[in-house]
N, C-alpha and C positions, 0 to 999 in steps of 0.2 A: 468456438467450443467444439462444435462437432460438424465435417462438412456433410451435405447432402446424399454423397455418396456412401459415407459412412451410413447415414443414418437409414437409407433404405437399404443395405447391406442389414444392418443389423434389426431390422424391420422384418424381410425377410426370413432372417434365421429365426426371428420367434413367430414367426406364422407359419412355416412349414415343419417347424418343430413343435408346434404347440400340441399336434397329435402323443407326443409323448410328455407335454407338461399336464396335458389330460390326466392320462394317465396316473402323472407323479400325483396331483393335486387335485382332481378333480373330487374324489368325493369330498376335501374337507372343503371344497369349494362349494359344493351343497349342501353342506351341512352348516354356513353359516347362517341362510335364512332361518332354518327351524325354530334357531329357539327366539326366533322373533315373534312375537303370537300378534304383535296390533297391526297396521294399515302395511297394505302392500307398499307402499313411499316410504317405507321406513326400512322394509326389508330389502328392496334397491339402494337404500342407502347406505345399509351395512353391507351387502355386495361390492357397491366401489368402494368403500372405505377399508374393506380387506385386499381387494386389487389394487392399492394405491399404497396402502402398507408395504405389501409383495416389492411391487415397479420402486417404490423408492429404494426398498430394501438390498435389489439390484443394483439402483444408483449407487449407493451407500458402499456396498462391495467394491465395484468399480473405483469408485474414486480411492481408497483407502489402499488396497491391492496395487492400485495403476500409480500410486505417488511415490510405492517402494519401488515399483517398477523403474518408473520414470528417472527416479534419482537414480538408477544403479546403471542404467544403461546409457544414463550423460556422459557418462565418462568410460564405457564400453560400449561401442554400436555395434560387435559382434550380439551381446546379447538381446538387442532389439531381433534381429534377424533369423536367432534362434526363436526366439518367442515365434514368429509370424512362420516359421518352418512346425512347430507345436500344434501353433491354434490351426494350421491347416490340416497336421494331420489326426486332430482333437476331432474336429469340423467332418472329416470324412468318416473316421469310427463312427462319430453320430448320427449317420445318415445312413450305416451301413446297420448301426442298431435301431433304428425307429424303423427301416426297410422289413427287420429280421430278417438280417442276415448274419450276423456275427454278433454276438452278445456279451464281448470283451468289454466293452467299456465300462460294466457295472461294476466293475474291480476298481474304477476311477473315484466313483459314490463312495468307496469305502473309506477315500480321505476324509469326508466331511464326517463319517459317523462318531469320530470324541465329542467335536461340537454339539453334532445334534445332539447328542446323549445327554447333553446339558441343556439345550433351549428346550426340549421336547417335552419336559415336566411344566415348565412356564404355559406352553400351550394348553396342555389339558386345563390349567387351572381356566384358561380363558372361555372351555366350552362349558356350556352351549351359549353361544354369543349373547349377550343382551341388551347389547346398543353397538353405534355406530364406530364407538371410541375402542371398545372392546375390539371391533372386527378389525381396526386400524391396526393394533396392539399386535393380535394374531396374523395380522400379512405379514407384518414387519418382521414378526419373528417365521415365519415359515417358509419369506423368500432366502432363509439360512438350512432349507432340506436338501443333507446333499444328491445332486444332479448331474449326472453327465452331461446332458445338455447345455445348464448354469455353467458348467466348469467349462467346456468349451467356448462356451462364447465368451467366459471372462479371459482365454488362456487367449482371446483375439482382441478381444475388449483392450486389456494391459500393453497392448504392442502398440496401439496408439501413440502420438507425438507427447500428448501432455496428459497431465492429472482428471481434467473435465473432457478431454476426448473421451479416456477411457470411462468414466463415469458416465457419458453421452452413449455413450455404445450401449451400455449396459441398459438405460433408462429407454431406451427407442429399442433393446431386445423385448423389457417387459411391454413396453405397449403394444407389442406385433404379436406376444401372444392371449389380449386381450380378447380378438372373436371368439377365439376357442375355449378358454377360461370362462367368460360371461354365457356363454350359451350352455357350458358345463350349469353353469350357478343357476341360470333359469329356465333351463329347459332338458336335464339333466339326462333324460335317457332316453329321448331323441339325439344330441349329439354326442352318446357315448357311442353309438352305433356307428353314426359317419365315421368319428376319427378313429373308431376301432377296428374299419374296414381293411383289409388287407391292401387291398387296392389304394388308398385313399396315403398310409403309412409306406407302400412303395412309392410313390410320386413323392410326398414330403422328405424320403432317404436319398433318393438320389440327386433333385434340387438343393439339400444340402452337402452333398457328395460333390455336386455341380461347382459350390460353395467354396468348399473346401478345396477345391484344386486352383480355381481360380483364385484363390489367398496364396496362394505357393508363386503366382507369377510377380509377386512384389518382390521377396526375399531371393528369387534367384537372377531377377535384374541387378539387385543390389549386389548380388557376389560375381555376377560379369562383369560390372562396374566398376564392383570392387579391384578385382582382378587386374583391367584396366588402367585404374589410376595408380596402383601398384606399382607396375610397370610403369607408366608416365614418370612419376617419380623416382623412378630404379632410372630410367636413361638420364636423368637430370641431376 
């Protein structure tokens, strides 16, 4: 499904980018306990039950996106190549925007806003949560906010071999930025400060920056390669 390497790659990207999933998501992410009024286990429950909404909703992206992918690039491996030239230089804008340093990417977000325009009413209907199924409903719909983050890592996600790779990618991005999400949902304004530290948002920009270049040394192996067996076959 997904190798190991993959999956702490994509582990990675969602824990030092999480400082800007904060951000994106962070307060509907406290705002799902509230309208829970009984036992605090019930308000944890709606918390992962909107986190698992989200992580799937990831998944769900992945796989559906990575299967047009997949099919279209069987039969062209140039456009695999491009893809992984994309998602690296996807990879490095976002590292360069979670740093502040350049704030281009937000122009990226604007693809998903038709969509959202349409999920976005669905959600209100869902607040203020009042059970666990509710919260589920609203992850699912709300890991559909568009993100420059999300979009980068799906534009790496897609360059994968197969359909459940890239679904893999996607489901092991949402987990990695679980710390930072759950400490949003429970402990809300204590870790709005850490991840909204400047300090804290350069280290997360450049590790993904870090990210992002080293995604680039697959795609130009492959066109030395390329190159290469070009030639082998041109002399033969």
């Amino acid at each position: 499904m997904i190798s190991y390497a993959d999956a702490a790659a994509a582990l990675t990207i969602g824990l030092m980018g999480s400082s800007h999933c904060a951000a994106m998501c962070g307060g509907i992410a406290g705002a799902v306990s509230l309208g829970i009024d009984e036992q605090r286990q019930n308000r944890v429950l709606a918390i992962a039950a909107f986190h698992l909404g989200r992580i799937l909703s990831y998944a769900l992206i992945g796989l559906a996106l990575g299967s047009v992918v997949v099919y279209a690039a069987a039969g062209f491996k140039p456009l695999s190549i491009a893809l992984r030239i994309i998602a690296a230089g996807l990879l490095i804008s976002m590292g360069l925007y979670i740093a502040g340093w350049w704030r281009g990417l937000t122009m990226l977000e604007r693809v998903g806003v038709p969509l959202w325009s349409r999920l976005q009413p669905l959600t209100k209907r869902l607040l203020p949560v009042r059970s666990a199924a509710g919260a589920l409903l609203l992850g699912g719909l709300w890991g559909w906010l568009p993100c420059g983050l999300v979009y980068s890592t799906l534009s790496w996600a897609v360059s994968a071999d197969s359909t459940l790779g890239a679904a893999g990618r996607m489901l092991f991005f949402g987990i990695g930025t679980l710390p930072a999400m759950l400490t949003m949902s429970l402990a809300a304004e204590t870790s709005r400060r850490l991840l909204q530290k400047q300090s804290t948002r350069r280290v997360a920009g450049i590790l993904l920056i870090g990210f992002g270049l080293w995604t680039l040394v697959t795609p130009i192996q492959q066109l030395s390669g390329g190159h290469d067996m070009s030639g082998h076959q041109h002399r033969h």
